[in-house]
N, C-alpha and C positions, 0 to 999 in steps of 0.2 A: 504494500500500500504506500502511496505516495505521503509524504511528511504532511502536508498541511489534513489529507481527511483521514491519519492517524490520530492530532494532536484534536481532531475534531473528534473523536470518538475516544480520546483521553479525558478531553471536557466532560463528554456524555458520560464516560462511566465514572468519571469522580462525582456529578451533581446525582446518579442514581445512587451511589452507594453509601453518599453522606448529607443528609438533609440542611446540614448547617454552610455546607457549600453554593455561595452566588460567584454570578458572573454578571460582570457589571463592565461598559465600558460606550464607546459614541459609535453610532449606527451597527450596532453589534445583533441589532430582533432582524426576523424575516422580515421583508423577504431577500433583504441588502445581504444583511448575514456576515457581517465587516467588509473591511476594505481589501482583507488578504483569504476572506470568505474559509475562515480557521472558525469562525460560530454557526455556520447556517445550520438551520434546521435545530438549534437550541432552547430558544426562544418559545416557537410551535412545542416543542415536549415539554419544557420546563420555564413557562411565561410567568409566572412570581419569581421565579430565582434568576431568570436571566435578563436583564434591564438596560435600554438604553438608556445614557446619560446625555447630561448637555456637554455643548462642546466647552468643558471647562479641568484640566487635567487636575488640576487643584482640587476641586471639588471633587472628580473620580480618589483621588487618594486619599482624602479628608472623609468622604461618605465610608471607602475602606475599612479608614482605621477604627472609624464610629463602629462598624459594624464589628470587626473583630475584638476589641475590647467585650463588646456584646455575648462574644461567646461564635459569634460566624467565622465562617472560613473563605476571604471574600477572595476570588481571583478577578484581578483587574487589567483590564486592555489597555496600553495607553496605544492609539493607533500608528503613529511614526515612534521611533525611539526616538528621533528629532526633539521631540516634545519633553520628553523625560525631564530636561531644565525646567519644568511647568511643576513637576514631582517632586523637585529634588527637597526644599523645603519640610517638607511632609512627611518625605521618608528617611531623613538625615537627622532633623530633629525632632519626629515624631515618633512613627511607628519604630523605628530602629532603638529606639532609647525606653519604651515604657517599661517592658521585662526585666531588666536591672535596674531602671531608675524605683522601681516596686519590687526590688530583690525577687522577684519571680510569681509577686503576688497578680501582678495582670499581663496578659500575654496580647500581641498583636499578631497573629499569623498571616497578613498579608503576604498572598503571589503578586507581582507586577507582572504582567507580560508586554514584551515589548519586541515590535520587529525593526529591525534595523539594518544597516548595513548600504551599499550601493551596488554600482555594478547594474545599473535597469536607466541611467540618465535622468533621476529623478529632482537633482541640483541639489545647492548649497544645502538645504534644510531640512532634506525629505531624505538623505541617502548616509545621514555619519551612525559611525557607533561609535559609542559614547559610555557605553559603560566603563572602562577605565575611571570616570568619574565617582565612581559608585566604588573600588575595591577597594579596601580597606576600613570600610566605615565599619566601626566596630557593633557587631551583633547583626549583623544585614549580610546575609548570604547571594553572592552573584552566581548563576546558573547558564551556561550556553547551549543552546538545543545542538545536534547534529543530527550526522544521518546512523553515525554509531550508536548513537544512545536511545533504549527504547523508551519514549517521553510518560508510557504508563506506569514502566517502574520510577523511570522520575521524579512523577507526580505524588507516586502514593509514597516516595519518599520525603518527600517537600509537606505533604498533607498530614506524615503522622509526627512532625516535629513542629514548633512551635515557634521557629525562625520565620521573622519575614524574609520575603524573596525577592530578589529582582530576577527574571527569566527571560533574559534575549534568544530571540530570534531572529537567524540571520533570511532576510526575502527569500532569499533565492535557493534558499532549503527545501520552500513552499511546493515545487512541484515535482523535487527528486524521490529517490527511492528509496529506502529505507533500507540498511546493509549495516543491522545489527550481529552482531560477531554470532555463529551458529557452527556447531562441530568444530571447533579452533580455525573457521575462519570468518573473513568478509570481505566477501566478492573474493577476488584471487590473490586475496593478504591472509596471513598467516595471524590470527587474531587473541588477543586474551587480554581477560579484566584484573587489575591490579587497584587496590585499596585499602584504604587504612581504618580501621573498626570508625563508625559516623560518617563516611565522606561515600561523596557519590563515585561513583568506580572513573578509573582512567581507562580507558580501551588503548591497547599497545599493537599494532600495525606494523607487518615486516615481510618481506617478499623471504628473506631466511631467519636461520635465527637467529637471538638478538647478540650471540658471540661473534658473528661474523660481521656485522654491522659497525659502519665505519662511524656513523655521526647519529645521532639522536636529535629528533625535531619535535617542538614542543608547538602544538598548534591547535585552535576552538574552533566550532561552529562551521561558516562553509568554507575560513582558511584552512582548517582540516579535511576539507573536501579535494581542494587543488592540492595541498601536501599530498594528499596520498595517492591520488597521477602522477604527481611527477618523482614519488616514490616508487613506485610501478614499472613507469617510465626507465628509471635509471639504473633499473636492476635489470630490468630487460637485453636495454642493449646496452649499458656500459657495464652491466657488473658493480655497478655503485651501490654497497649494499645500507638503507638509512632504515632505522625505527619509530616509525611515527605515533606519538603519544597525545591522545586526544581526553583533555580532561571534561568532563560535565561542570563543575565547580571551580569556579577562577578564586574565588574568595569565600572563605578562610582557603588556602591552597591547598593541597594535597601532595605535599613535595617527594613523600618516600618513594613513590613511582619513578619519578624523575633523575632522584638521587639514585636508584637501581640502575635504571638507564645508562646514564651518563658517567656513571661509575664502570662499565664497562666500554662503551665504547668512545669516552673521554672528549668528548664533540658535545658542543649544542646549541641548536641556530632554534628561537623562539618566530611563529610567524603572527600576526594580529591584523585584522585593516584599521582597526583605528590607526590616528594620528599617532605619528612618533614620538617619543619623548616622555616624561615620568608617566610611564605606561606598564601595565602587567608584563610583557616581556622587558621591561627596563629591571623591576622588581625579581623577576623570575633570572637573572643574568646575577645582582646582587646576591641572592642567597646559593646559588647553585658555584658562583665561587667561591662562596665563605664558607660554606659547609665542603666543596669535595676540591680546593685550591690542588692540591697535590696531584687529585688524577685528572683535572682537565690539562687536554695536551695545545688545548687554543682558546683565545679568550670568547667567552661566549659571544654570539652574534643576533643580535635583534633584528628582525624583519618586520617594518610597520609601512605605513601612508606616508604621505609626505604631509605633514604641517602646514596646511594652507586652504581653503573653501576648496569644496567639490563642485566643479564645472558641470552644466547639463547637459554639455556636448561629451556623448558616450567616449568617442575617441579621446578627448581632453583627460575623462574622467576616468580611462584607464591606461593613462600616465602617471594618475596620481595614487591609486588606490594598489592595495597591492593583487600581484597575479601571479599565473605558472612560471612567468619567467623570471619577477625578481625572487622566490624560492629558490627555482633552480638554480640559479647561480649563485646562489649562498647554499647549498648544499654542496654544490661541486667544488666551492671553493676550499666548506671545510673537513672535504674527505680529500683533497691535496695534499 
């Protein structure tokens, strides 16, 4: 099944199986059914728990948190991730703080969901991601969909803890196929989940095994889609053997997967499309040499966007964002 009427029928069975679950968010009822049509047919089965909002993101997060203090489990759409600076208020200094600022006495479980990313020419406003802004804030979990991760076990992992969420979604996931790891593999990668007791699994990607593997690539969401073509790609016909590690969980990170990784084949190039600079791969580059300095054999390499607005002009806008080719050549360069 394709991603987007997976995570639609991940909605349907988390609102059937727990009555305290809404879904709230702007043109999300039939027969619109959103903008990335990830709710249709919601609404018609479950029209009290599924609500269009006004177009006011502030208010989608603030009606949230009301409702979860409440005892609900509200999953919220915000339609662009563009807009998430409309959130950020709310979820930085609100929902993220009640649970400790009440020693445990009130929980806010807010999901965010949020699609983002480029790559479709949709310009400066409509095509960033932006989560990077969001990791670190303490007590607020950052989540990336892919096409490794099955979004049901995600959910109902996300549903039985008491952490709010941020949950990006990359677009252009929306119509792929889903190549959850099955008999040790996905698709013609050699597959296996690696995690630490609480965190959401890493899925670890590898044309061989991970002793022969020259570099380790750290990469989310649909950058971990093009990683793993042109890891594919470069075992084929170069023999370039890399291990591509695709985490679910950006924040709090999951680093033992990594530190395995990379403790073996002493390489690692992080890929991301956000903007470059104090960014999860900037973060993921710091601890991965202060924890394993001795066995990396090259300094880690960050792969990001370039720092600057997103152009509507598709060809502009993929100079700027990253793609198969600037990967590939920081792979190749750091199995050199």
């Amino acid at each position: 099944m394709i991603f987007a009427k997976e995570l639609n029928e991940t909605l349907r069975t988390c609102l059937t199986a727990d009555p305290r679950v809404l879904v709230l968010g702007e043109d999300i009822a039939d027969p619109y059914g959103g903008a990335f049509k990830v709710t249709r047919g919601l609404s018609t089965a479950f029209p009290d728990r599924v609500r269009t909002m006004p177009i006011s993101e502030g208010a989608i997060a603030g009606i949230s948190a009301g409702l979860a203090l409440a005892g609900y489990r509200p999953i919220a759409e915000i339609m662009f991730g563009d807009f998430l600076t409309l959130v950020f208020d709310q979820v930085v200094n609100h929902i993220a703080k009640y649970q400790a600022m009440y020693a445990g006495q009130a929980t806010c479980p807010v999901i965010v969901r949020a699609p983002s990313g480029g790559h479709r020419g949709y310009g400066p406003t409509h095509s960033q991601s932006l989560e990077k802004h969001f990791l670190g804030v303490p007590h607020l979990r950052v989540v990336a969909a892919s096409l490794v991760h099955d979004p049901r076990a995600v959910f109902e992992e996300l549903l039985a803890q008491d952490s709010p969420v941020l949950y990006v979604e990359h677009k252009l996931l929306y119509p792929q196929h889903l190549t959850v790891p099955e008999n040790g593999r996905s698709g013609d990668l050699l597959a296996a989940q690696d995690a630490s007791p609480g965190m959401l699994p890493t899925v670890c990607l590898s044309a061989v095994p991970r002793e022969e593997c020259a570099v380790t690539v750290l990469a989310y969401g649909y950058q971990a889609m093009l990683a793993a073509k042109v890891v594919e790609r470069l075992a084929v016909e170069e023999e370039i053997f890399v291990e591509l590690l695709v985490p679910a969980q950006l924040a709090p990170m999951d680093w033992a997967p990594v530190e395995r990784s990379v403790g073996v084949t002493g390489r690692l190039v992080t890929v991301e499309e956000g903007s470059g600079g104090w960014s999860w791969g900037t973060e993921a580059a710091a601890t991965i040499s202060r924890r394993l300095f001795r066995e990396l054999r090259s300094p880690v390499d960050v792969v990001a966007s370039e720092p600057t607005v997103i152009p509507s002009s598709r060809t502009k806008e993929s100079r700027i964002l990253v793609g198969e080719g600037q990967i590939e050549a920081a792979l190749r360069a750091a199995a050199a």
